[in-house]
C-alpha positions as CSV (number, residue, x, y, z in Angstrom):
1,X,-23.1,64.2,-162.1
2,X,-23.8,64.6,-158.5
3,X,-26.9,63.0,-156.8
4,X,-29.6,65.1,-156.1
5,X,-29.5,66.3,-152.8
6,X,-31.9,64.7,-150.3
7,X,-34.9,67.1,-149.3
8,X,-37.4,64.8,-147.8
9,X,-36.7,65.9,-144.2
10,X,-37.5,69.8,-145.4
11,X,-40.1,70.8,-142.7
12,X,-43.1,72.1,-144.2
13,X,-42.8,75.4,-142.0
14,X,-40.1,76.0,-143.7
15,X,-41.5,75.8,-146.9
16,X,-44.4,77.4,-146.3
17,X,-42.4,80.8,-145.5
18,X,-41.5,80.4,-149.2
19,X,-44.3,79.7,-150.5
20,X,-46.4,82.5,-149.2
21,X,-43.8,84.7,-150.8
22,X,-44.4,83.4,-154.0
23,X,-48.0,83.9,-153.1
24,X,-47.4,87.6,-152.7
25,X,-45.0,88.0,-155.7
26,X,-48.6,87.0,-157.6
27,X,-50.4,89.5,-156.4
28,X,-52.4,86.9,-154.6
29,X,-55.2,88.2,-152.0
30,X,-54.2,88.5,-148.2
31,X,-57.5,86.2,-147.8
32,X,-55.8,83.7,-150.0
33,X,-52.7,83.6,-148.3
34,X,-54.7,83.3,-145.1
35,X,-56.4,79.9,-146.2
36,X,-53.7,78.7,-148.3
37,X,-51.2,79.0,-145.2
38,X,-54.2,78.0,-143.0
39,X,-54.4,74.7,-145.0
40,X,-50.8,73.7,-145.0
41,X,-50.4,74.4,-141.2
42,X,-53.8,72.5,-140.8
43,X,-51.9,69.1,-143.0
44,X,-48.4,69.7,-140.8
45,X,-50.4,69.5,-137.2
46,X,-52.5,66.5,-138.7
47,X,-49.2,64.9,-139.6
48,X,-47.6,65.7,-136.2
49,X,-50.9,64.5,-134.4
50,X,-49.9,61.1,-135.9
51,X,-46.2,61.1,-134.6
52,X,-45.5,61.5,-138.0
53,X,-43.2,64.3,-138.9
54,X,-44.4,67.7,-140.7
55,X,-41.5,67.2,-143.2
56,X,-42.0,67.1,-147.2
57,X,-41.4,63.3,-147.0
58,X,-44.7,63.2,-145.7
59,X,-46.4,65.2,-148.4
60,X,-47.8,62.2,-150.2
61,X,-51.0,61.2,-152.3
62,X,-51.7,58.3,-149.7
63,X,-51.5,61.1,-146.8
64,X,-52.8,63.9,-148.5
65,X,-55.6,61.2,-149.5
66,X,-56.3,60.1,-146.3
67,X,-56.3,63.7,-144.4
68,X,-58.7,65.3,-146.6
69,X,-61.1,62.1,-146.1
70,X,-60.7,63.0,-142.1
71,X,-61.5,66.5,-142.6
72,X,-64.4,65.7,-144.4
73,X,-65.5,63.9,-141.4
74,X,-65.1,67.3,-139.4
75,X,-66.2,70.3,-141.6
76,X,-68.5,70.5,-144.5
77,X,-67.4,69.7,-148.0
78,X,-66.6,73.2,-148.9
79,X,-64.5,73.7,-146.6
80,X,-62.9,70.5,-147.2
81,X,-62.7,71.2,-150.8
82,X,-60.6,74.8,-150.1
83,X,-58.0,72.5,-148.1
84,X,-58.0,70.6,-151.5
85,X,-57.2,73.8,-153.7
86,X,-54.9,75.1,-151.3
87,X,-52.3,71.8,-150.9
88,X,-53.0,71.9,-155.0
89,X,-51.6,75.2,-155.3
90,X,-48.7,74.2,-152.7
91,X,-47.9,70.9,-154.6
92,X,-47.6,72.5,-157.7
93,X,-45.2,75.2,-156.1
94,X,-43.5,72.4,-155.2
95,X,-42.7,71.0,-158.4
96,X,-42.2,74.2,-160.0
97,X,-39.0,74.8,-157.2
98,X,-37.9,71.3,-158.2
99,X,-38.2,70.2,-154.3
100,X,-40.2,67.1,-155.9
101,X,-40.4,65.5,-159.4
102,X,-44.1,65.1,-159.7
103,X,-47.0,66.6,-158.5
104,X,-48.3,64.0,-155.7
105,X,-52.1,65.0,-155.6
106,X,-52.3,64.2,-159.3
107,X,-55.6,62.0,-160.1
108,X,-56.7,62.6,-156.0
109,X,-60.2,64.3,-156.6
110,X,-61.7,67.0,-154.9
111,X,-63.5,65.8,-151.7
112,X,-67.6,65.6,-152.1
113,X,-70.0,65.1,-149.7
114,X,-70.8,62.4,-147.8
115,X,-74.0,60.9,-147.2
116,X,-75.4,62.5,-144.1
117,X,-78.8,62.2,-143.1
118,X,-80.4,64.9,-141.4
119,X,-81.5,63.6,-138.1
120,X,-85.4,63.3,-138.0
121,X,-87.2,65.1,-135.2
122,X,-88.3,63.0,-132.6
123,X,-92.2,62.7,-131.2
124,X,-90.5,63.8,-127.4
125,X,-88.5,66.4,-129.1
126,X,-91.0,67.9,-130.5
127,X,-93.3,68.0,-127.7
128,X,-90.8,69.6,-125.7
129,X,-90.6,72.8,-128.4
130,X,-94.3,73.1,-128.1
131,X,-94.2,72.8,-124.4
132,X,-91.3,75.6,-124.7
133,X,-94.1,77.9,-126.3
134,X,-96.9,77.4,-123.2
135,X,-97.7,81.1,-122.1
136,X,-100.2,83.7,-123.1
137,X,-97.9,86.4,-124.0
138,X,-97.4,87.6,-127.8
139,X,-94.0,86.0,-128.6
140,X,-95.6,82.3,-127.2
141,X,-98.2,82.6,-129.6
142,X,-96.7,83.4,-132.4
143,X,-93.5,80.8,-132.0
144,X,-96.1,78.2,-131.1
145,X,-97.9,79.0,-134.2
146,X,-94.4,78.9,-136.4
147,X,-93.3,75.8,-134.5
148,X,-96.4,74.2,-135.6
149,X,-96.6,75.4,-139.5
150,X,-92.8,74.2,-140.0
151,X,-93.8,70.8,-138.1
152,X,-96.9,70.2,-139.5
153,X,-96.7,71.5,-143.3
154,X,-93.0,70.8,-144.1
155,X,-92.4,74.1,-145.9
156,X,-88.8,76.0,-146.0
157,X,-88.3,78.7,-143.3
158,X,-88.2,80.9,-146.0
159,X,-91.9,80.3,-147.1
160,X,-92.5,80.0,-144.0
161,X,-91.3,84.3,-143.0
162,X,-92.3,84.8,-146.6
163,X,-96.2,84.3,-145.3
164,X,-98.6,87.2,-145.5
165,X,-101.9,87.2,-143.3
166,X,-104.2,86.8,-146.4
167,X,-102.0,83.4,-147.0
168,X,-103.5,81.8,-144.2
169,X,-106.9,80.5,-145.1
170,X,-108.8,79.9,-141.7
171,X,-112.6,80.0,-143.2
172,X,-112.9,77.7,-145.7
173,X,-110.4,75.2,-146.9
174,X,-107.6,75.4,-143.7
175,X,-104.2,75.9,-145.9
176,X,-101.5,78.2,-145.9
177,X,-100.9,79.4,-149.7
178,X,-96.7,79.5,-150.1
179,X,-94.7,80.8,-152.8
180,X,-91.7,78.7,-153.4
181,X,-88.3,78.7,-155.8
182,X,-89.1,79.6,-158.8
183,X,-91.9,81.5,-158.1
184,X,-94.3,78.8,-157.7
185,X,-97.3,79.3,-155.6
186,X,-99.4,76.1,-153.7
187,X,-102.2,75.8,-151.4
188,X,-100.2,73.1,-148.4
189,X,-102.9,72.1,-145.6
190,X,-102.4,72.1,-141.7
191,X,-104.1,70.0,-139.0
192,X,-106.9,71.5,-136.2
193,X,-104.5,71.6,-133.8
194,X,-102.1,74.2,-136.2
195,X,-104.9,75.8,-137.1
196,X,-106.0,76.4,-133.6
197,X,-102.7,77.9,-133.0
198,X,-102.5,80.3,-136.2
199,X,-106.4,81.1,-134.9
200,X,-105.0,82.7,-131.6
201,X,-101.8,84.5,-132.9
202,X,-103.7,86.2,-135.3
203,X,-106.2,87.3,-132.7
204,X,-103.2,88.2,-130.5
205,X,-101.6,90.2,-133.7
206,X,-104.5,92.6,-134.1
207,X,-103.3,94.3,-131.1
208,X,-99.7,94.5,-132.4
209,X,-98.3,98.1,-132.8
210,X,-97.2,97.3,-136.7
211,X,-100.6,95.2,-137.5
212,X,-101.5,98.4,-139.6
213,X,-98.6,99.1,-141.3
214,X,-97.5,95.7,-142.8
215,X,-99.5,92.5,-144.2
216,X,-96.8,90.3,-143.2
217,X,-97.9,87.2,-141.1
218,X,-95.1,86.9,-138.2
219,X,-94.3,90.3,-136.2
220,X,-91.5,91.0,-133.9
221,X,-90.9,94.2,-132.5
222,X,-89.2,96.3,-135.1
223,X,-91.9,95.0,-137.8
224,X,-92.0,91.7,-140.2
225,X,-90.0,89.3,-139.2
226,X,-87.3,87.9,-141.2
227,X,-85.5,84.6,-142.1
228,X,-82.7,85.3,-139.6
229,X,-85.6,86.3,-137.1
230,X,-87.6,83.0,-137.3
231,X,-84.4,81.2,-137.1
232,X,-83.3,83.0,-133.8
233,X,-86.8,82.3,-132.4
234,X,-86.3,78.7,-132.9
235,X,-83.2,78.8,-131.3
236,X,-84.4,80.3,-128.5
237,X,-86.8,77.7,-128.1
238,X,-85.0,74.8,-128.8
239,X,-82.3,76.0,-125.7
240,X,-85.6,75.8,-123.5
241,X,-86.4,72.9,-124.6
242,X,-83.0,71.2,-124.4
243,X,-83.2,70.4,-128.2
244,X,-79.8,70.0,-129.5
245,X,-78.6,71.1,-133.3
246,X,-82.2,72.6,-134.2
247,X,-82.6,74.1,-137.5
248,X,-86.0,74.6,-140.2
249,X,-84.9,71.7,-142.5
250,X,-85.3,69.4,-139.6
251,X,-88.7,69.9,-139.7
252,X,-88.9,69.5,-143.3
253,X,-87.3,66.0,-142.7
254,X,-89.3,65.0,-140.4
255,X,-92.6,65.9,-142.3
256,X,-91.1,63.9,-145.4
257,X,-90.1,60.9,-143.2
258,X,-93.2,60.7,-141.4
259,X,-94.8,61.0,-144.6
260,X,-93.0,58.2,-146.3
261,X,-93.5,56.2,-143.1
262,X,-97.2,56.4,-143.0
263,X,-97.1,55.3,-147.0
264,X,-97.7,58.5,-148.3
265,X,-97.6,58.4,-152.0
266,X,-94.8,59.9,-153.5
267,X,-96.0,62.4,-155.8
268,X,-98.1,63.7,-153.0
269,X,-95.4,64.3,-150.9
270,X,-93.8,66.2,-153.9
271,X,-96.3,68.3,-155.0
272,X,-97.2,69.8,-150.8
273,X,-93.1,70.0,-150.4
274,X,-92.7,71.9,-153.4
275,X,-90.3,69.6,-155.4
276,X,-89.8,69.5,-158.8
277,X,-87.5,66.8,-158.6
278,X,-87.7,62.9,-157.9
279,X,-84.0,63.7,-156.5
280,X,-85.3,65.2,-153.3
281,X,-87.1,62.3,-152.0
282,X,-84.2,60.4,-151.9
283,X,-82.1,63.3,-149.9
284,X,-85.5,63.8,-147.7
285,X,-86.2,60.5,-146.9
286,X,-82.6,59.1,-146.7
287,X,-82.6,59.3,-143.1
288,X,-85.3,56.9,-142.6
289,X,-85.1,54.6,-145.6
290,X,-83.5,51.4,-143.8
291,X,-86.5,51.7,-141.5
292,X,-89.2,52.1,-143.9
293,X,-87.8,49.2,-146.3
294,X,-87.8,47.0,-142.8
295,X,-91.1,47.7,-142.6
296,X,-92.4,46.8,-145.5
297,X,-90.5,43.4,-145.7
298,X,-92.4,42.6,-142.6
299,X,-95.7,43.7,-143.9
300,X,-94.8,41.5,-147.0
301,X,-94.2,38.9,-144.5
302,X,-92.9,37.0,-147.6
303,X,-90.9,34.3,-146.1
304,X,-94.6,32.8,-144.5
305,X,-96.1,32.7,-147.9
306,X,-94.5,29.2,-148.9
């Protein structure tokens, strides 16, 4: 019997041609064949990036392993994980045309997250968004006011464009009532200085063309604002203010962590942020946690005891 011929220098351009065609003979999407021929290509310029050559030699667990763990590193794990199912579904191709005599991705799992703490607004940072909102005019008043709700209360953007003006309770207790997942409704506080802020947007929103027609709280020119408006805003501000990678959770991190920092109890901190879940003070106060325990121990002072 004649030895099997030697295919390990088949490039994997060459293969792919094949590959999408079995693709098509499925019936399979042209999106699918996008990704899936995306995510080869992507593998065969990783390969060559290392002087290593894009050949089917190469298509092995160790290096399948180890570029998946680098793209995690560059795109989110979803992405990641669409590499994964698309060298899957070209390893199995593989075996099935006999080109190798197992499937090397068996027992590699499907990349997950890695632990990546959301950077914590900084005190400087955040005085440069509020500096970003000094003016008189209608848009400075009501971004200030925004800035300072998401800063100072801790709620998702989406309670946050979700407010009405009637959820803003200026007279007697100084709270903004939200209405979370789930449908859950609570009563979170704000400081003088937010107050002072929703105080003078609201004045300046009485003059607003739509006032009349809508009880929403935040109005932009065409009416209520949405989601997608309040997150342009704050990317408007955060260029003037030379704030890099802003975005709502930040501030919802940051309220956490400062919380946690100042020894906020735990279950306080749950019920204003709207968690059901012990789970979510370890994702929202990951990014400080080294700090904080650092802190303590030196509060302990434990070593000077004996």
């Amino acid at each position: 019997m004649p030895p099997a011929p030697d295919v390990s220098h088949e490039r994997l351009d060459d293969l792919l041609v094949s590959f999408r065609r079995d693709l098509r003979a499925a019936d399979r999407s042209p999106r699918t064949l996008k990704l899936y021929g995306e995510a080869v290509e992507r593998y065969g310029a990783w390969l060559a990036d290392r002087d290593r050559p894009a050949e089917l030699g190469q298509f092995t667990k160790a290096a399948i392993g180890a570029y998946l763990s680098d793209r995690l590193d560059a795109v989110t794990a979803a992405t990641a994980a669409m590499d994964y199912r698309a060298l899957k579904r070209f390893s199995r191709w593989l075996v099935a045309e006999e080109y190798l005599p197992a499937d090397p991705m068996t027992g590699l799992e499907k990349p997950k997250p890695k632990e990546k703490p959301v950077p914590v607004l900084t005190d400087d940072e955040i005085a440069r968004l509020l500096r970003a909102c000094d003016g008189t005019t209608f848009e400075d008043r009501r971004d200030l006011a925004i800035l300072r709700v998401l800063m100072d209360c801790g709620v998702r953007i989406s309670e946050v464009a979700g407010l009405a003006v009637d959820d803003v309770d200026l007279r007697h207790h100084d709270v903004i009532r939200v209405t979370g997942k789930g449908g859950r409704t609570r009563a979170v506080p704000f400081s003088p200085k937010t107050g002072k802020a929703l105080d003078k947007y609201l004045r300046a929103r009485r003059a607003h063309k739509h006032a009349d027609t809508t009880d929403a709280l935040w109005l932009g020119q065409r009416g209520p604002m949405t989601v997608w408006g309040v997150e342009e805003r704050l990317k408007v501000r955060a260029a003037a203010a030379g704030v890099e990678n802003l975005h709502a959770h930040r501030f919802r991190h940051t309220f956490a962590a400062d919380w946690l920092a100042s020894g906020g109890q735990e279950r306080d901190l749950m019920r204003l942020a709207g968690w059901s879940s012990d789970a979510m003070l370890q994702v929202y106060g990951r990014a400080t946690a080294d700090q904080r325990a650092q802190d303590a121990h030196r509060r302990m002072r434990r070593g000077d005891r004996v």
